[in-house]
Phi, psi and omega in degrees: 000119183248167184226118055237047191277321187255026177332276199312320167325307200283355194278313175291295178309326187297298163344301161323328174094018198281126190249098188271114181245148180269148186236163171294099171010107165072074138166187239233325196318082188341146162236021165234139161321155193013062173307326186297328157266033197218337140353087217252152167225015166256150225262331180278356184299301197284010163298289187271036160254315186296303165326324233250309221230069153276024178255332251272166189258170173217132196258173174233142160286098183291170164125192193279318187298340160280320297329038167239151156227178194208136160227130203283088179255104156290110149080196171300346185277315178283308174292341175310291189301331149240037137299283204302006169275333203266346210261335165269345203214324205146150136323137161270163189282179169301140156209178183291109187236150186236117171296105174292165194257024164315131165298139170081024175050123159252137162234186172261053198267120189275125150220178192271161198247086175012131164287334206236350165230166204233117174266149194222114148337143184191147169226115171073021172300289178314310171162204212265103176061074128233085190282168174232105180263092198223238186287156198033042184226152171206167207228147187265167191223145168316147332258068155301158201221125162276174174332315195274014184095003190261156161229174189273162170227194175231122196288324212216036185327124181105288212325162169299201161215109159273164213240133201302158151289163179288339196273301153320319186262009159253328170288313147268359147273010144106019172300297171314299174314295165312327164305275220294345209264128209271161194296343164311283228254348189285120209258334199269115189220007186262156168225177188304122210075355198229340205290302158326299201257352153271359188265280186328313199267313177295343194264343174304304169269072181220310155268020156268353175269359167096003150296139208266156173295333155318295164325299169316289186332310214282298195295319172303281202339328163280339183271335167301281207336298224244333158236005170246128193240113349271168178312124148324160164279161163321293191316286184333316180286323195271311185266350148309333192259322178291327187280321168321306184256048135257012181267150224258148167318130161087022171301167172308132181252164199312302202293313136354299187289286151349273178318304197312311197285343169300302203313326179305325192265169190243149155209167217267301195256150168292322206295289197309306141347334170266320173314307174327310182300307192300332184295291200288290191335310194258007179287334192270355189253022200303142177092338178245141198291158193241146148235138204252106186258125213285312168324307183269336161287002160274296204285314150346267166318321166103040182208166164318167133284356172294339200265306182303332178312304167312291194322315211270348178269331183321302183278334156317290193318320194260026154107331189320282164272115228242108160320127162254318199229108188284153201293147193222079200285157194069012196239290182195143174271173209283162213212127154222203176218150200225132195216123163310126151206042159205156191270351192275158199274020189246114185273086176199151182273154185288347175268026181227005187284158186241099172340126184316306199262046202246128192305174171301138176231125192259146191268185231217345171262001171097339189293144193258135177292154181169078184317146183294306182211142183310320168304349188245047171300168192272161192267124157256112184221132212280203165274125181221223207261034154261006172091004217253101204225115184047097163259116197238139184279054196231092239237000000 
């Protein structure tokens, strides 16, 4: 495509608000660095992308900032799968479609891309060679030339982009699936008051691992989609991913942070030493469930994890910690809240405490106990349902 031989076409996509990138000559490939944000719909901008790239195919960034998305039905095999989504669900309406130069005919069917849901890219969701090119995807526009020499064209030139049935726009943000879903199974597990500050902390740690704000954006938005009842709005999700990644790569992470000020302090027993931890988590959460990963906090302490599992039943028992949110596996770990419930600074209730005058006890590790000070007896805790019998903590 050399320009200004095709001015008016890119002048008409541009108009559109179609956020325009030049791409690689017969192919798909970007030719701008971070394209997804950089991806333009001002017409002197792609002018003088079209002078930098005159051979270039030219894509549209799809998704809600273009306000478009697209489904892709490859060959014969693609229109087959949506007859039959249509012959179960409904006709899709006329909208504005582009033939791709794919063997066996491909098209391009343009819709409008909801203001209030978040479409999630997909290949073969809907069913077999049907994709959905929607946020962090992008698609080539007539008159581009593919790989095999053909070039696109508009099925329909002028027509409108008509706006999805609902029935389409449930089936990709996962509405339809979750209706099926029995409440066991079911991933929207953030709820209302929690939604914000489980969002924040994950895209927090998402850019101490060096995620660009796109990134964040692209990943809350599936985690709004899929686990918060009800989903945030868009705007909320974009300034949750924006207040994140001001924070600098590789920042302090919580359980970090946690640990260094324990570290600081002496405790006598590992047990006391988790309580502790569990202390600063919620010193740093007030009001909010804490999580404790049991993994990374054994290699931290320097023990199984099998071992912090004990510590972490311990404090349930003895009042420390209060289940708020039950363990979900593969999904979310389990959540609590941590509540003082003693003024002594030995974080245990007397009644799990070992009487002063009780003998010396050899642990199941051959180590013989033997507090440092008398105000500090060692800890007995008898069997219960680990198996732990006269287990004694003294780490």
């Amino acid at each position: 495509m050399k320009f200004p031989y095709d001015a008016a076409e890119i002048e008409r996509l541009a108009l559109r608000g179609w956020r325009l990138l030049p791409c690689a000559a017969r192919g798909k490939r970007p030719l701008l660095k971070g394209w997804p944000r950089n991806a333009s719909s001002d017409f002197a901008t792609v002018r003088a992308w079209a002078a930098q790239f005159p051979n270039c195919n030219w894509g549209v960034a799809t998704g809600i900032e273009s306000g478009v998305f697209v489904l892709d039905v490859d060959g014969e095999v693609g229109r087959t799968s949506l007859a039959a989504l249509e012959r179960q669900h409904g006709p899709l309406p006329v909208t504005l479609t582009s033939i791709t130069g794919r063997e066996g005919g491909g098209e391009h069917r343009w819709f409008n891309h909801p203001t209030d849901r978040w479409i999630r890219s997909s290949t073969g969701t809907l069913g077999a060679k049907l994709d959905v090119q929607a946020n962090g995807k992008q698609v080539l526009v007539p008159p581009s030339t593919h790989p095999s020499g053909r070039t696109y064209q508009w099925a329909n030139p002028g027509a409108p982009i008509a706006d999805a049935p609902s029935w389409l726009l449930d089936l990709l943000t996962g509405k339809a699936r979750q209706q099926r879903d029995t409440p066991s199974t079911r991933t929207r597990i953030i709820v209302e008051g929690q939604r914000n500050d489980s969002l924040f902390r994950y895209g927090c740690a998402m850019r101490r691992r060096g995620a660009t704000q796109e990134q964040i954006e692209r990943r809350l938005f599936s985690k709004n989609d899929d686990e918060c009842t009800p989903p945030l709005t868009v705007k909320e999700v974009r300034q949750i991913a924006a207040s994140a990644v001001k924070y600098p790569v590789g920042g302090p992470d919580p359980l970090e942070a946690a640990w260094k000020a324990v570290s600081t302090e002496t405790h006598r027993r590992g047990y006391e030493k988790f309580v502790a931890l569990a202390r600063q988590l919620q010193l740093a959460r007030p009001g909010l469930p804490i999580a404790l990963p049991l993994k990374r906090i054994g290699f931290l302490m320097g023990c199984d994890w099998t071992q912090a599992r004990r510590w972490r039943h311990y404090a349930i028992r003895d009042g420390w910690l209060h289940p708020k949110e039950d363990y979900i596996r593969n999904v979310k770990a389990a959540q609590f809240s941590f509540y003082e419930v003693s003024i002594s600074t030995v974080p245990l209730k007397p009644k799990s405490r070992q009487k002063l005058n009780d003998p010396l006890v050899k642990t199941n590790t051959g180590l013989v106990v033997h507090p440092d000070s008398p105000s500090v007896p060692p800890i007995s805790f008898f069997q219960d349902d680990f198996s732990c019998n006269n287990l004694m903590c003294w780490v």
